[in-house]
Backbone as a printed PyTorch tensor [residue, N CA C, xyz], in Angstrom:
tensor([[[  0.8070,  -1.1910,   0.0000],
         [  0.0000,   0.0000,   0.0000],
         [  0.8530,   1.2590,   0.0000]],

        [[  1.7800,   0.8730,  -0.6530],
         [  2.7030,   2.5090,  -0.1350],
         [  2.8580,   3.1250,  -1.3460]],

        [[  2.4460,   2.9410,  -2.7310],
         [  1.5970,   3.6990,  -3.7240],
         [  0.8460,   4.6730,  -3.2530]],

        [[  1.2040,   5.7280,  -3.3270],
         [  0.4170,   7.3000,  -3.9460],
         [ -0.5580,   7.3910,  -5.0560]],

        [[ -1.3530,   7.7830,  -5.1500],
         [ -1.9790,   8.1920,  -6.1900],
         [ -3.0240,   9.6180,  -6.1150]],

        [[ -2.6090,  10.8360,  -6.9060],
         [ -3.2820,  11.7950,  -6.5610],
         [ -4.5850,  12.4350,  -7.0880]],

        [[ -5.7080,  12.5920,  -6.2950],
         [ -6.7650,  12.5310,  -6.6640],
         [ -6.7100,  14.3450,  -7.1730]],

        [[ -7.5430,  14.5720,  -8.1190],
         [ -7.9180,  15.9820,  -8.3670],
         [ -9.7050,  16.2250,  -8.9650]],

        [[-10.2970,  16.5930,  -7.8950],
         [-11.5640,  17.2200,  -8.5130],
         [-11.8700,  17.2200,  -9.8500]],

        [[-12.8190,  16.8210, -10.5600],
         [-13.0060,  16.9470, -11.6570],
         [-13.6930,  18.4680, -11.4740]],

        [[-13.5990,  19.1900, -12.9700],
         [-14.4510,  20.7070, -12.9190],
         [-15.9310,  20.7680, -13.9600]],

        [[-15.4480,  19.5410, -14.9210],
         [-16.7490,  19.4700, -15.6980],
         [-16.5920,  17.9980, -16.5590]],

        [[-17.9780,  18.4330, -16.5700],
         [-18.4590,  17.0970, -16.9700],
         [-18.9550,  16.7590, -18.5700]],

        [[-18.7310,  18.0690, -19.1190],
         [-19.3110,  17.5270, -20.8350],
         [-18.4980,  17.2240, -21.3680]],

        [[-18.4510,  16.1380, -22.5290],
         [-18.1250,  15.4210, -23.4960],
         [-16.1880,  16.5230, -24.0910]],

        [[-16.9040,  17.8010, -24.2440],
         [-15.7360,  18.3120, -24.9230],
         [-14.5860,  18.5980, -23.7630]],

        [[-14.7530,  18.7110, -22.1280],
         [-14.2180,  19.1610, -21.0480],
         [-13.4050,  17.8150, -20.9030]],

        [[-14.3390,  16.7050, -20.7920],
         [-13.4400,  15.2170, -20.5990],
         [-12.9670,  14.7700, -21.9190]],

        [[-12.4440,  15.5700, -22.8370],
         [-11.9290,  15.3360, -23.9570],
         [-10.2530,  16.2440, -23.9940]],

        [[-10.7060,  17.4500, -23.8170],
         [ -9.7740,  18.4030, -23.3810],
         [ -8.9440,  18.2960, -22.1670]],

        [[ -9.2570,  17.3880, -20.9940],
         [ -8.9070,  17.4800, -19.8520],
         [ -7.4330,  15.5790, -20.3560]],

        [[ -8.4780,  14.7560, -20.9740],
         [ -7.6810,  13.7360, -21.6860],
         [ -6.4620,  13.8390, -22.8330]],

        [[ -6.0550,  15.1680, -23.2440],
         [ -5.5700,  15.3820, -24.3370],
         [ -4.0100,  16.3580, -23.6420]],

        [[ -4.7000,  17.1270, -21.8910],
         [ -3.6150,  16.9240, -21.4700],
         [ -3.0710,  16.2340, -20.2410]],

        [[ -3.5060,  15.1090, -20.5130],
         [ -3.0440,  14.3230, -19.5410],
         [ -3.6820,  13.8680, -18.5160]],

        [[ -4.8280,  14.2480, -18.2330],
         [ -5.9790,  13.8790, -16.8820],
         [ -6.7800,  12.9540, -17.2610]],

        [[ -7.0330,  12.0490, -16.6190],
         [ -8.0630,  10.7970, -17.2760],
         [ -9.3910,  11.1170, -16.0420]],

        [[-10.4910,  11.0440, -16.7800],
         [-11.6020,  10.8110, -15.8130],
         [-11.5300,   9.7060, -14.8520]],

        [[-11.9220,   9.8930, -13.7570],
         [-11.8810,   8.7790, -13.1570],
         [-13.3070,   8.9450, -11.3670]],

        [[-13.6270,   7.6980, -11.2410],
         [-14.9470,   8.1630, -10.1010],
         [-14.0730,   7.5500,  -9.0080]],

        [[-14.5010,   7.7300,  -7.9020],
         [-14.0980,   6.5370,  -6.7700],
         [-15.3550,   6.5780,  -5.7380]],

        [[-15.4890,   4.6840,  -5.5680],
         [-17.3330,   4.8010,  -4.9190],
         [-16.6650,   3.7820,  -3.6160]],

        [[-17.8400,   3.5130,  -2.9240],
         [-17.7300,   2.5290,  -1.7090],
         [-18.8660,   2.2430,  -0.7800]],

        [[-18.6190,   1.5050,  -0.1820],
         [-20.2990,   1.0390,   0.5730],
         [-20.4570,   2.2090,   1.6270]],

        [[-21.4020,   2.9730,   1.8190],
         [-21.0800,   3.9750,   2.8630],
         [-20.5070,   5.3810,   2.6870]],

        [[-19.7750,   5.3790,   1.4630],
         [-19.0870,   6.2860,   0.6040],
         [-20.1430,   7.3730,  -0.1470]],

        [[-19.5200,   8.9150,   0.0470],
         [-19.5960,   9.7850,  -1.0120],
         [-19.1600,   9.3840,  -2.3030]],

        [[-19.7180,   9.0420,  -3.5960],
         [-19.6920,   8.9160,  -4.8640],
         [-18.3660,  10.6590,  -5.4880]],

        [[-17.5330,  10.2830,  -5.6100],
         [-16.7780,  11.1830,  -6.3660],
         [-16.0360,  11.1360,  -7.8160]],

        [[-16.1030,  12.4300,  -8.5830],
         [-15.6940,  12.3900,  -9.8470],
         [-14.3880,  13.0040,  -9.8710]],

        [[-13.7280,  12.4020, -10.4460],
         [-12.2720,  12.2800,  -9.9180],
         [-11.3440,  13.2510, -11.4050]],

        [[-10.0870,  13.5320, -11.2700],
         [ -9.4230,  13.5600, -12.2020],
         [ -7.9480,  12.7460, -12.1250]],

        [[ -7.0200,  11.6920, -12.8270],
         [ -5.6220,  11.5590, -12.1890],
         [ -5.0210,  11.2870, -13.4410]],

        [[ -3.6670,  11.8340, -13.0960],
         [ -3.0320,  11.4710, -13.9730],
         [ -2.4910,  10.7420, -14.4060]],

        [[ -2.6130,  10.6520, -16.5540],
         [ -2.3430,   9.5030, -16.8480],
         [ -1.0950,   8.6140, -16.8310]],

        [[ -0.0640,   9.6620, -16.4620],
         [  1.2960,   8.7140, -17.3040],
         [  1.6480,   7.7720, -15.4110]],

        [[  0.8320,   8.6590, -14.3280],
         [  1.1850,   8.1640, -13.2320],
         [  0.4640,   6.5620, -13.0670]],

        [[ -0.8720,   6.7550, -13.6290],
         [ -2.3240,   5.5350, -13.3360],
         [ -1.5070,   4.5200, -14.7050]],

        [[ -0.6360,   4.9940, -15.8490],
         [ -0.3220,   3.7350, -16.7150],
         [  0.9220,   2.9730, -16.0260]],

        [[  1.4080,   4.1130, -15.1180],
         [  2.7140,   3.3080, -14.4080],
         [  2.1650,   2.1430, -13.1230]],

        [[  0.8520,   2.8360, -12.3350],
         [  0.3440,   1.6060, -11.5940],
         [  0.0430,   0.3770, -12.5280]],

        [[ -0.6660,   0.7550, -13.3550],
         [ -1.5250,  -0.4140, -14.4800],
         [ -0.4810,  -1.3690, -14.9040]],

        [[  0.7120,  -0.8810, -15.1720],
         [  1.6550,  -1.7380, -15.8410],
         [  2.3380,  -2.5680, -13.8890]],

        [[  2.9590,  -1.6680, -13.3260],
         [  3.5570,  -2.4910, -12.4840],
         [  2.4950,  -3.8350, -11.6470]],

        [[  1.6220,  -3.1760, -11.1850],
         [  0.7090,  -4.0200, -10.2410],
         [ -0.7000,  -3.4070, -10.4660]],

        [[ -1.5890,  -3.6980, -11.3480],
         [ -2.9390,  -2.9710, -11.6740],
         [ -3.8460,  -3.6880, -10.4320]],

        [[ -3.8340,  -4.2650,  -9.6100],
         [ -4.4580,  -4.6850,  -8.2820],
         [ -4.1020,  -4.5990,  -7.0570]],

        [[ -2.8060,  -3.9800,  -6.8900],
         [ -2.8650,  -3.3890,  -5.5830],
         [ -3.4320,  -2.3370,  -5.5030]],

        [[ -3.4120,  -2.4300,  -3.9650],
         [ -3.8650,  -1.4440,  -2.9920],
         [ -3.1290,   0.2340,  -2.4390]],

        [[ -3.6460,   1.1970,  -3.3870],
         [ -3.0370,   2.6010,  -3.2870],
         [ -3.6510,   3.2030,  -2.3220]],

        [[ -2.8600,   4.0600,  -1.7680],
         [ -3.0820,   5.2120,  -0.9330],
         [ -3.7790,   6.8990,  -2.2650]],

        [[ -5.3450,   6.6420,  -1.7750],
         [ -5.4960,   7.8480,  -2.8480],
         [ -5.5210,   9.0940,  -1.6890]],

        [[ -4.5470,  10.4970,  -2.7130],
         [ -4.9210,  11.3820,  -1.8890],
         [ -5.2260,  12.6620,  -2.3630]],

        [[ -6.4770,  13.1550,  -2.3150],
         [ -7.0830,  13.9910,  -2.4040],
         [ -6.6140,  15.5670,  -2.4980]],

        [[ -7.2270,  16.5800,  -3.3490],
         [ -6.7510,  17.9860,  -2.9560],
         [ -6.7810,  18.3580,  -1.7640]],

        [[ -7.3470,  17.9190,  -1.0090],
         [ -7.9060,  18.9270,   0.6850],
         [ -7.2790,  17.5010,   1.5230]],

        [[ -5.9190,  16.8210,   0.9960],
         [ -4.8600,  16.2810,   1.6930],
         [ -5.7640,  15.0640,   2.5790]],

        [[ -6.9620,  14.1810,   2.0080],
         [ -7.2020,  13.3470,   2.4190],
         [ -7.2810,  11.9480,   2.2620]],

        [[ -6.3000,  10.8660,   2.7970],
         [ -5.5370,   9.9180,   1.9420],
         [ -6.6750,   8.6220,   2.7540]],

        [[ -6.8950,   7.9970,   1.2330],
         [ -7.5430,   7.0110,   1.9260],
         [ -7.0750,   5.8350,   0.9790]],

        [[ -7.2620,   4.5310,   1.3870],
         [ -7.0560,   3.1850,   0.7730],
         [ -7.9680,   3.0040,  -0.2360]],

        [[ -7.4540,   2.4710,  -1.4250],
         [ -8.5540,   2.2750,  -2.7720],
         [ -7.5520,   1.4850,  -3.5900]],

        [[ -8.9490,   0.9340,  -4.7640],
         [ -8.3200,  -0.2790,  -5.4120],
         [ -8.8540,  -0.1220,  -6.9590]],

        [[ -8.0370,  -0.6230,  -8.0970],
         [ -8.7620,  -0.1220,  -9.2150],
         [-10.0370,  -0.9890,  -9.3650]],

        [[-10.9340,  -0.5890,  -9.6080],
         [-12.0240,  -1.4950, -10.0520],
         [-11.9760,  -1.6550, -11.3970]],

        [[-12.0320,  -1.1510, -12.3050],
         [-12.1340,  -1.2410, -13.3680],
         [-11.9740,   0.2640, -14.5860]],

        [[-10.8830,  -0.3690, -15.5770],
         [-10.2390,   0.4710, -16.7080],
         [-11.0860,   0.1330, -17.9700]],

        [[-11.4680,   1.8820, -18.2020],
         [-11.9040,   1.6360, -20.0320],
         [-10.7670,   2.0370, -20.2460]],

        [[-10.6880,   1.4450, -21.4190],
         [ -9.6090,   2.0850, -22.5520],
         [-10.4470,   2.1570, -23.7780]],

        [[ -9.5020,   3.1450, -25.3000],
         [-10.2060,   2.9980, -26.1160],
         [ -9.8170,   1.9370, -27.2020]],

        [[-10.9640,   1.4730, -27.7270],
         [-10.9850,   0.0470, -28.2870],
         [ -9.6380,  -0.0700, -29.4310]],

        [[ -9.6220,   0.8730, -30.2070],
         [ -8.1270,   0.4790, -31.2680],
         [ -6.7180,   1.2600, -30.8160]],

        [[ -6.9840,   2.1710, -29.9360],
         [ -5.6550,   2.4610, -29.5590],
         [ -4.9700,   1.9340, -28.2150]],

        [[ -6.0080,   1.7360, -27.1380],
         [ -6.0720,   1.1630, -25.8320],
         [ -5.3080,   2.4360, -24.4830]],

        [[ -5.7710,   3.9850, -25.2670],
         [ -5.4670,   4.6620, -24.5980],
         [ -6.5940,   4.7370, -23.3130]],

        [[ -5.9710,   5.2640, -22.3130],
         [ -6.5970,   5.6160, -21.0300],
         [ -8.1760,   6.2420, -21.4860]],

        [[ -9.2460,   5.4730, -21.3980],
         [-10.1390,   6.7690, -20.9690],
         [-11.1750,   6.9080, -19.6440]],

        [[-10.8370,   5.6210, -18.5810],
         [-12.0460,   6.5010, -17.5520],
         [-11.0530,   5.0360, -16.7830]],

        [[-11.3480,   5.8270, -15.8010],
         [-10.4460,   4.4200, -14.3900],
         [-11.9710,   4.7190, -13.2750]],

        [[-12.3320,   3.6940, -12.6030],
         [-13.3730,   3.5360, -12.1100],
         [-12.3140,   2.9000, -10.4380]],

        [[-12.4780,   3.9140,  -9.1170],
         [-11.7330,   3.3580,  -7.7910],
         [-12.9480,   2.7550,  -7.1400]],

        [[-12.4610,   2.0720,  -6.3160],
         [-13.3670,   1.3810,  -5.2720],
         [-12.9300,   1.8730,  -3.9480]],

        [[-13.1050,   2.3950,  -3.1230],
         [-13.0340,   2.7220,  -1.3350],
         [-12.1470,   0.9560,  -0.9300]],

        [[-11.5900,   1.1470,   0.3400],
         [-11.4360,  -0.0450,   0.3910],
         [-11.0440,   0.0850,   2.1720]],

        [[-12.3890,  -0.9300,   3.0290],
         [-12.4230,  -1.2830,   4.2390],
         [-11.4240,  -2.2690,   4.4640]],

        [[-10.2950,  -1.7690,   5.3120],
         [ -9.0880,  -1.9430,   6.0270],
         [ -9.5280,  -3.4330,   6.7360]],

        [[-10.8740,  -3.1930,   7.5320],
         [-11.1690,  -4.1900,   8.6400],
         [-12.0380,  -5.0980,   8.2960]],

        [[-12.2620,  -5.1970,   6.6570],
         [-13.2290,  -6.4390,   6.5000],
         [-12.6120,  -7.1400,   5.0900]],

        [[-12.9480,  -8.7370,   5.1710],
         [-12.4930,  -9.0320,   3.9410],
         [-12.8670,  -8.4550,   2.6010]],

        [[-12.0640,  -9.0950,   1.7410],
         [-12.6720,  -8.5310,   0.4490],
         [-12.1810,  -9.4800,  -0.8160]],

        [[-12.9450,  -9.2750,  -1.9030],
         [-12.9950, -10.2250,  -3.6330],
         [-12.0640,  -9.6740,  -3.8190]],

        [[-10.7500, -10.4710,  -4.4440],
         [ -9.7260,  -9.6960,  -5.6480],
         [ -9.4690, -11.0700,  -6.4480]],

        [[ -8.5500, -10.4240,  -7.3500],
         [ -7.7750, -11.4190,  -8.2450],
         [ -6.2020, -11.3100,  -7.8920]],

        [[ -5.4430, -12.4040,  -8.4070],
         [ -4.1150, -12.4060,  -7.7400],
         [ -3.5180, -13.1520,  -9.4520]],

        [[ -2.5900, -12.4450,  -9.6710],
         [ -2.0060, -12.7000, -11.1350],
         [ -0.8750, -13.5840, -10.7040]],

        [[ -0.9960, -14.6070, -11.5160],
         [ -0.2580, -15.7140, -11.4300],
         [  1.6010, -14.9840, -12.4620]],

        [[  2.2090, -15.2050, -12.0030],
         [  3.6810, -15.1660, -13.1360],
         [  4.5100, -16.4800, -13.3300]],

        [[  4.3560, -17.6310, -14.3300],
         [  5.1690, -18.5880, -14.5470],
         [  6.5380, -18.3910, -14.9400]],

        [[  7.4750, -19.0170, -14.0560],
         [  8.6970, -19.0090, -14.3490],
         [  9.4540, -20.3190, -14.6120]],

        [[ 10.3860, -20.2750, -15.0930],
         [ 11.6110, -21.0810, -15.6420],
         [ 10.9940, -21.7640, -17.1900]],

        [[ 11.4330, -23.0710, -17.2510],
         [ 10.8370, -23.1410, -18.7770],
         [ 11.0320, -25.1650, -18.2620]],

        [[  9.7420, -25.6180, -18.4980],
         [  8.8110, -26.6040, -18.2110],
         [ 10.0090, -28.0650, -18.8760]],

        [[ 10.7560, -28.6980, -18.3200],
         [ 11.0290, -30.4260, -18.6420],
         [ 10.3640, -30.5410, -20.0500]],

        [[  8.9110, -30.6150, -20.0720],
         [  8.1580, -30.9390, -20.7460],
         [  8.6230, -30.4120, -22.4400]],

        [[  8.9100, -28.8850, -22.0980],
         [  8.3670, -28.3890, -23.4930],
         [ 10.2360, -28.3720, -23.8380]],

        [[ 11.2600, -28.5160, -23.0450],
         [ 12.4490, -28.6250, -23.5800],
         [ 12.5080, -30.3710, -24.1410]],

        [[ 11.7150, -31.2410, -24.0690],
         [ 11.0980, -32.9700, -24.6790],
         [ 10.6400, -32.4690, -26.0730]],

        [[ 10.5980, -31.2840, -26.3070],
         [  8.8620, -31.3500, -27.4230],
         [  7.6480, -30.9940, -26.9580]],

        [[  7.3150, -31.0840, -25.6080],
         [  6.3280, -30.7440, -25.5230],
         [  5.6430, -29.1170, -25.5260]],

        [[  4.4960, -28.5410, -25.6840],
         [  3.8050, -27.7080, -26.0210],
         [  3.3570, -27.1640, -24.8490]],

        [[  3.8400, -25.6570, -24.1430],
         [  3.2340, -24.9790, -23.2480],
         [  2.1400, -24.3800, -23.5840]],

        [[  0.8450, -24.6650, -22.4690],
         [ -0.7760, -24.6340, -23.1150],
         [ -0.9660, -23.2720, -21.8430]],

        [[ -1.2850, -21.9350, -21.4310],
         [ -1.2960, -21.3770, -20.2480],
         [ -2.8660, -21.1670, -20.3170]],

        [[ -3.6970, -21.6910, -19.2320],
         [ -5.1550, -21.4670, -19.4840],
         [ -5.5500, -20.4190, -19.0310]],

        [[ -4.9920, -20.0460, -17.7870],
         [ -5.4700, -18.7900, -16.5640],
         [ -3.8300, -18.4030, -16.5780]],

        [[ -4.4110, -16.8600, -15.7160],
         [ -3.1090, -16.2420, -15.6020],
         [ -3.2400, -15.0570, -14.4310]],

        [[ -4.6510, -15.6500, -13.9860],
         [ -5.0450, -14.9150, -12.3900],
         [ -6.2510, -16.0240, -11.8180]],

        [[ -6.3170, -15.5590, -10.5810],
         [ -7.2430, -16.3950,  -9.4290],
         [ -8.0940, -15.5220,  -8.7690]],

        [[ -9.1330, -15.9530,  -7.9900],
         [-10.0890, -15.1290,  -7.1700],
         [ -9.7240, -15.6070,  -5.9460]],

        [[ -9.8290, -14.9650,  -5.3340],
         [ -9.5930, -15.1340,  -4.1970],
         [-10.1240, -14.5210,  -2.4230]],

        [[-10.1910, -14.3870,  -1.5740],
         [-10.8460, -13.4340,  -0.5600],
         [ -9.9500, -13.3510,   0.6340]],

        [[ -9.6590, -12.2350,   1.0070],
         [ -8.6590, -12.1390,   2.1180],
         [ -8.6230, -10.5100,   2.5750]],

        [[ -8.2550, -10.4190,   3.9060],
         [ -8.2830,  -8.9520,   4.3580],
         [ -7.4740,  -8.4270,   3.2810]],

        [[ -7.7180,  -6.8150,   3.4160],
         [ -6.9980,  -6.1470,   2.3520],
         [ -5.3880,  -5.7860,   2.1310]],

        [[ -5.0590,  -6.0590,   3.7700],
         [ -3.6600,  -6.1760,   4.1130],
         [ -3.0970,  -7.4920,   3.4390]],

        [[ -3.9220,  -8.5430,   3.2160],
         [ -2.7370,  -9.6240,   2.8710],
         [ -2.9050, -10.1080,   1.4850]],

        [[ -3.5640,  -8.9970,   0.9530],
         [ -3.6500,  -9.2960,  -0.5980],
         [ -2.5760,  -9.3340,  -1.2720]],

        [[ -1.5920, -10.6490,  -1.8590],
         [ -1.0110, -10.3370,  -2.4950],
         [ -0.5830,  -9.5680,  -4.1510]],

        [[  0.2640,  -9.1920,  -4.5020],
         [  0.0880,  -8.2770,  -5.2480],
         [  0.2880,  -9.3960,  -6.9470]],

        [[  1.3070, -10.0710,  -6.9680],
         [  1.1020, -11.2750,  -7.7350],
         [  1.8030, -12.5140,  -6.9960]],

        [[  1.9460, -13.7270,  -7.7270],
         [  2.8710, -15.0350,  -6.8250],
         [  3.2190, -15.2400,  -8.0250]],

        [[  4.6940, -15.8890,  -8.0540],
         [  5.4290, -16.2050,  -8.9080],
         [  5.4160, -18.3420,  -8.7210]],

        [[  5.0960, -18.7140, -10.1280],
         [  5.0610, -20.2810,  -9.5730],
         [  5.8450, -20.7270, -10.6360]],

        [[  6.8290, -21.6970, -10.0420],
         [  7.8500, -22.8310, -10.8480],
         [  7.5400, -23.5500, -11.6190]],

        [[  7.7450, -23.4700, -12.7630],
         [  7.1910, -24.7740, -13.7490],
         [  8.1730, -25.5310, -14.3550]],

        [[  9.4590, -25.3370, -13.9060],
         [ 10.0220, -26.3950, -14.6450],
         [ 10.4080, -28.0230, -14.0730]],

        [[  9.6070, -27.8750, -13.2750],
         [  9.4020, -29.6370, -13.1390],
         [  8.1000, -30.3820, -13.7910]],

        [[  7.5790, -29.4830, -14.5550],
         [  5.8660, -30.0900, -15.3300],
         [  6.7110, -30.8630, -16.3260]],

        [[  6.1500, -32.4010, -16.6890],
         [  7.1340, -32.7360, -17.8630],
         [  5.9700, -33.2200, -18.4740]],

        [[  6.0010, -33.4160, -20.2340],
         [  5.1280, -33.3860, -21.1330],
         [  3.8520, -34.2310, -20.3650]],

        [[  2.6680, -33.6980, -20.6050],
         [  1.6620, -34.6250, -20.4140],
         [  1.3640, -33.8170, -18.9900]],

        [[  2.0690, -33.3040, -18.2510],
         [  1.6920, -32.9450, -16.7050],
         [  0.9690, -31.0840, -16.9800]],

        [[  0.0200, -31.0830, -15.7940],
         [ -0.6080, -30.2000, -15.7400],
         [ -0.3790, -29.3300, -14.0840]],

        [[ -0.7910, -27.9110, -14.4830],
         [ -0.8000, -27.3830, -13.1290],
         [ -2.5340, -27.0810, -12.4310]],

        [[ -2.7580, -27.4920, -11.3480],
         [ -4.1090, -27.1240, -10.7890],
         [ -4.1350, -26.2270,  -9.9200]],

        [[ -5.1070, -25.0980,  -9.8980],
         [ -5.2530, -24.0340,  -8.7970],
         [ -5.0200, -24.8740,  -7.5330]],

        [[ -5.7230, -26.1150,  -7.2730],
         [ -5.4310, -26.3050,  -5.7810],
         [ -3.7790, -26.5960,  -5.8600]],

        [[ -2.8440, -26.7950,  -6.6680],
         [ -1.5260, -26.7480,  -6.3760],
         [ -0.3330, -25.4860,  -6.1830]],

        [[ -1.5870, -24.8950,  -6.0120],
         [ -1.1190, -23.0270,  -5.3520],
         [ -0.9920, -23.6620,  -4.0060]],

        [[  0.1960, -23.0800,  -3.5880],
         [  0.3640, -22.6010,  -1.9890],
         [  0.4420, -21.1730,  -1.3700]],

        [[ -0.9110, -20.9650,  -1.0390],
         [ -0.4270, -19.5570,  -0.5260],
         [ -0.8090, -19.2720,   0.9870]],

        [[ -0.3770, -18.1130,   1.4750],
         [ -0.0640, -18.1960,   3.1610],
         [ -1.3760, -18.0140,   3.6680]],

        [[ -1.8260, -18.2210,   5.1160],
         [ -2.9170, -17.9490,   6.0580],
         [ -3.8180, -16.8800,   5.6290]],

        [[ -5.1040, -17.2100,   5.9080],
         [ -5.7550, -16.4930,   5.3230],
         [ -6.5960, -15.8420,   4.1930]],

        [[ -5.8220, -16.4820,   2.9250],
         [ -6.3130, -16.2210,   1.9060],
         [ -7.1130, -17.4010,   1.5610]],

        [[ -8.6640, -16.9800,   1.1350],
         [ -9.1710, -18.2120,   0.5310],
         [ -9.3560, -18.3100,  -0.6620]],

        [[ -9.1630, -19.0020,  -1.7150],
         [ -9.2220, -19.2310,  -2.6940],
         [-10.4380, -19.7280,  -3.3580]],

        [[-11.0780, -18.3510,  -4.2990],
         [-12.2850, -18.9610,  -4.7290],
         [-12.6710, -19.8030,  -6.0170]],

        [[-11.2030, -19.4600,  -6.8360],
         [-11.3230, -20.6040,  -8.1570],
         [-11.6800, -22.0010,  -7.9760]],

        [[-12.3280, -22.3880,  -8.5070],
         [-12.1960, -24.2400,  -8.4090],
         [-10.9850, -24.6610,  -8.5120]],

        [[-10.5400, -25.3600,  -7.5870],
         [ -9.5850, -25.9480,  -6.9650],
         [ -9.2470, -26.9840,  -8.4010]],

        [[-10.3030, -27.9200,  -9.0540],
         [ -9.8080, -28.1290, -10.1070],
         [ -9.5740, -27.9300, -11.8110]],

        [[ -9.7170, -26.1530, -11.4220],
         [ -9.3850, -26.1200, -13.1530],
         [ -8.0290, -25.7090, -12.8070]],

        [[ -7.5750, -26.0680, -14.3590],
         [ -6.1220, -26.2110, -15.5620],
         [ -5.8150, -25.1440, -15.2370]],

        [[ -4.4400, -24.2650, -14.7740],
         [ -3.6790, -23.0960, -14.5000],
         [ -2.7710, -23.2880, -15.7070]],

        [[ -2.4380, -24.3430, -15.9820],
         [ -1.2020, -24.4350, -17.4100],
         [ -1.2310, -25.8820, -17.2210]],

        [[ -0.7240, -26.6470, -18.8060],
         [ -0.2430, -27.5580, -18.8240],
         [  0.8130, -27.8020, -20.2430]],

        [[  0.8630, -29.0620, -19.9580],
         [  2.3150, -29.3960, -21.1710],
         [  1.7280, -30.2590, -22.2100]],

        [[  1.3460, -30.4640, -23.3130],
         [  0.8600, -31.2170, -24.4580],
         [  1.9140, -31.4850, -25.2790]],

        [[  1.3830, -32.7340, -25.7160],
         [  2.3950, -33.8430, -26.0320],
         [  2.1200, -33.5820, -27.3020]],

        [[  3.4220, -33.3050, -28.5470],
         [  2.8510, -33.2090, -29.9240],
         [  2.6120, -34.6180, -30.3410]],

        [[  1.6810, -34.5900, -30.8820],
         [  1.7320, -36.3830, -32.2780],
         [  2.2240, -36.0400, -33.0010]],

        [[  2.9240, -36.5850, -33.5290],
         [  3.1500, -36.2910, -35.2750],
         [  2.0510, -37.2760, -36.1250]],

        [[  1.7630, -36.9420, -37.4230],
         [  0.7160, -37.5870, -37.7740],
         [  1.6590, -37.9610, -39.1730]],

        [[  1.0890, -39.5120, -39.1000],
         [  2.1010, -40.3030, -40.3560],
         [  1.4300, -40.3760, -41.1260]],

        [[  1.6240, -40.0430, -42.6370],
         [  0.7400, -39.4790, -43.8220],
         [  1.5260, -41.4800, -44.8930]],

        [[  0.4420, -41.5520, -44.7860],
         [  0.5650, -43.3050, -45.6700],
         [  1.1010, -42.9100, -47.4370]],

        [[  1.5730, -43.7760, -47.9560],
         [  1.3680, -43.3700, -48.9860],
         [  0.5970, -44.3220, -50.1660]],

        [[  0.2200, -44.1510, -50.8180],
         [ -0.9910, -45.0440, -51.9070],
         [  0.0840, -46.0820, -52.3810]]])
């Protein structure tokens, strides 16, 4: 949580203002919560593409013009459809003292037995659901794959992760696996 992120008042709201305000650099953005004042936000973009890229699911410290810093989480990014520039970031409030839904991005490392045989790295998922206070959300887990050898698969329940976190994926779907090529023998007449 030791991400900054600085909130700025939005001043207007028509089409040509959140066009002009995007062109130099301010992306619209709201931040809501259970209990919460609904606010229309402004932040900046090159700061919100540097969260998005490092860790787009942790937990920032947002802080406000009138210097009031509170915990928040991205809920959800438009972008625009052919360029995939910034256009509206949607925050969520986020209660310190009660659990909460996230996703936790998986990162595979080393390079699989399997696929140095021939075999074919298949990656099905590449995040999990999960529920845990907001303090012990991790930000991603890094998992070993080079002991999968052709034919072997990885299962969410073969995540290990620490106290607390519960895991809401089905325990048995496919996280990655290794496929075995055939070759196919062509007869001849």
């Amino acid at each position: 949580m030791s991400k900054f992120i600085q909130f700025n008042k939005r001043t207007g709201e028509t089409k040509s203002h959140l066009n002009q305000a995007r062109k130099q650099g301010r992306i619209p953005a709201v931040l809501y919560g259970i209990g919460k004042d609904t606010m229309s936000l402004e932040v900046n973009e090159k700061e919100m593409l540097d969260i998005l890229k490092k860790n787009p699911r942790s937990i920032l410290q947002g802080k406000t013009s009138d210097e009031i810093v509170m915990p928040v989480i991205v809920q959800n990014v438009q972008r625009e459809t052919m360029s995939g520039k910034l256009l509206h970031v949607d925050f969520h409030h986020v209660n310190m003292t009660e659990s909460m839904d996230s996703k936790v991005t998986i990162h595979f490392s080393g390079e699989a037995i399997g696929v140095k045989s021939g075999g074919v790295l298949q990656v099905e998922m590449y995040e999990i659901d999960v529920r845990c206070m907001p303090g012990d959300l991790p930000s991603s887990m890094e998992v070993d794959i080079s002991g999968l050898a052709a034919g072997a698969q990885l299962l969410v329940s073969d995540l290990i992760f620490k106290d607390g976190i519960e895991v809401l994926t089905d325990p048995n779907t496919v996280m990655i696996q290794i496929k075995t090529v055939h070759a196919e023998i062509e007869e001849t007449a």
